[in-house]
N, C-alpha and C positions, 0 to 999 in steps of 0.2 A: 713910507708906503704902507696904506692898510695891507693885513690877510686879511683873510676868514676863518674865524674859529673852528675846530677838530671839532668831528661827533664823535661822542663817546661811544650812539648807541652799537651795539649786537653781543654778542656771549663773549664769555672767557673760556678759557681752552679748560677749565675746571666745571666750570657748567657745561662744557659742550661732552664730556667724558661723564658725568653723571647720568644725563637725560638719555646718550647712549646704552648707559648698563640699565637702567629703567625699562629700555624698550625689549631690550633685548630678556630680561626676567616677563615682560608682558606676552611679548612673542611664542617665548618656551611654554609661559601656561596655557597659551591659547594652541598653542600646536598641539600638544598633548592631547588637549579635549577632543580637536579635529580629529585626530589619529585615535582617540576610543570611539568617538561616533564612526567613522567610517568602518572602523571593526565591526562594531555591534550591528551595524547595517548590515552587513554583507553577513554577517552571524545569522542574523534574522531574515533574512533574503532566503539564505540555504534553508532554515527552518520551515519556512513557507514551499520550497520546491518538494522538500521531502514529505511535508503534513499533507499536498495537495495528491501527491499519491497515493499516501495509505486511504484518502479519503473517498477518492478514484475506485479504488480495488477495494473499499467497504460498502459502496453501491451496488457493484456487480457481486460480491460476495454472499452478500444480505439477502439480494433476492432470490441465488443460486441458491442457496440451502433455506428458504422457504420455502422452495422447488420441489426438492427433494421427496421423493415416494415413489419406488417403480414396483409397480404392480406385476401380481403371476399373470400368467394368459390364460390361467382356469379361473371360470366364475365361479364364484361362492354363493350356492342360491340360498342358504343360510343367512348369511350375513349381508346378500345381495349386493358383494365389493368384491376386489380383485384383492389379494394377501398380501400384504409390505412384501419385498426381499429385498436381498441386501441393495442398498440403494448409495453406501460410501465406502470406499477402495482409497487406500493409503498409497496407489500406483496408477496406473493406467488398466488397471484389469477390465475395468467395467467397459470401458470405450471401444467402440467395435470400429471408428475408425482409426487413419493412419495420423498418430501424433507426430509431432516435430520431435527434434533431439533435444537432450536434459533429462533435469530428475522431475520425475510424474509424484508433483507432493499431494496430491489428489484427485479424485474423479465424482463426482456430483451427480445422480442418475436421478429419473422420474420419469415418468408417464404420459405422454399428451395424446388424450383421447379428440380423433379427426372425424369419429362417425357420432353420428345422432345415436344409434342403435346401443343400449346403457351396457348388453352383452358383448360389443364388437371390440376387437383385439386390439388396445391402445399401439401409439408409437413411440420407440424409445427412444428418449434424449441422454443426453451426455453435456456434460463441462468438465474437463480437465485439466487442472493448473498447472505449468509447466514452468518451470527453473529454469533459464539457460544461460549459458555459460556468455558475459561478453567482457573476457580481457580479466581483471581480480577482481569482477561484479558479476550480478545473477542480474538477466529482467524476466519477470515474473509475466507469461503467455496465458491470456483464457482462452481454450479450443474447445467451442463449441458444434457438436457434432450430431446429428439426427441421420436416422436411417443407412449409418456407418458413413458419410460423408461428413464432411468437416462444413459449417456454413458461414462459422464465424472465428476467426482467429484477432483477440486483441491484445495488445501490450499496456497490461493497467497496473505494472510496475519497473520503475528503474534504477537501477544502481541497488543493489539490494545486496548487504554482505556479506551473508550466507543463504541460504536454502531455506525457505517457508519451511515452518513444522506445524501440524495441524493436532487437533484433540477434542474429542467427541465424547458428549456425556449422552448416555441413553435416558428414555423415561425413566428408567426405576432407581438410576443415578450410578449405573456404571459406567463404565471408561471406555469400552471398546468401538471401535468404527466398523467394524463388516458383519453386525448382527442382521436378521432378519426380523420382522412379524413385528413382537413392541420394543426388540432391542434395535429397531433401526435409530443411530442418533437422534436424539431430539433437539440439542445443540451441536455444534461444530464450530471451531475454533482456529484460526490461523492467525498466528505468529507473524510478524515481520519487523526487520532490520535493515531501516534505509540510511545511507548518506548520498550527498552531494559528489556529482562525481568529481568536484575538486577538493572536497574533503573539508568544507569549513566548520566549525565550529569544532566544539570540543568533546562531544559524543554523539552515536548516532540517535536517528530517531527509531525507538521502537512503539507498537502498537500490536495490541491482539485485537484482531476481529471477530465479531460474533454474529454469530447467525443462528434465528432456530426454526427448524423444521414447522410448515402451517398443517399439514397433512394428518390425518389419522387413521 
């Protein structure tokens, strides 16, 4: 009786254990890579949510205190202009409307003149930046305010992990915010410290803002 001849072919249980631990060292190095890139993503994710904020609240910033100039309501037929006065408040002082609750880390004042008439009595604006408290974060409120009514209230910051601090350099290069005439700031400066409110990365993001006064 013929058979038919055995195939030799397929692996040995030693070739089958080698090509095993191969994949498995292939496997490990390629997870690892997965597992940095998806970090770094999600790293760079939060970096983008916090950078799109400070950028947010350097728009409204920038043109707030280019703003800046509130005029007396005596005319100067001399100088045929109204006099600087104080025109930055490290509080709420200046704001004649009703803020919301928090820390008042500033008040932004100027002038907007509504009549043709060059002698007629401007109207006073306001912007007020306001802290508030949400949970172990600050979001940062502009209340903007005219004729002691409030007209615009916006949140152009979030997650912030402590309190805006603000710093004003005058013309002649001092330090103080509530000067009048040519000590009203000529720059102003606000601080800030954002994270993600789930905390990624490995520091926050900080940024100072700057803004300078157009007015003279």
């Amino acid at each position: 009786m013929l058979t038919r001849p055995r195939s030799d072919d397929g692996f040995t249980l030693i070739e089958l254990v080698v090509t095993v631990a191969i994949v498995g060292i292939i496997v490990a190095g390629l997870g690892g890579v997965i597992i940095r890139f998806l970090q770094d993503t999600v790293d760079t994710q939060a970096r983008l949510t916090e950078s799109h904020d400070v950028q947010f609240t350097a728009a409204y910033w920038q043109h707030d205190v280019a703003s800046i100039g509130l005029r007396s309501s005596t005319y100067d037929a001399t100088t045929h202009s109204f006099a600087l006065t104080q025109s930055v408040a490290e509080s709420g002082s200046l704001a004649t409307c009703s803020l919301p609750t928090g820390t008042k880390v500033v008040t932004l004042a100027w002038s907007e003149y509504s009549s043709l008439d060059s002698q007629g009595s401007p109207d006073k604006v306001t912007v007020t930046y306001v802290a508030q408290p949400d949970g172990a974060v600050y979001q940062l409120l502009r209340v903007r305010c005219e004729g002691g009514t409030v007209d615009s209230t916006i949140e152009v910051a979030h997650n912030l992990r402590v309190v805006p601090t603000v710093a004003c350099v005058t013309a002649s290069g001092g330090t103080g915010c509530a000067g009048a005439g040519s000590d009203v700031p000529a720059v102003v400066k606000l601080s800030l410290d954002a994270r993600t409110a789930d905390a990624h990365g490995s520091a926050s993001y900080t940024a100072t803002l700057v803004g300078q006064r157009r007015q003279t």
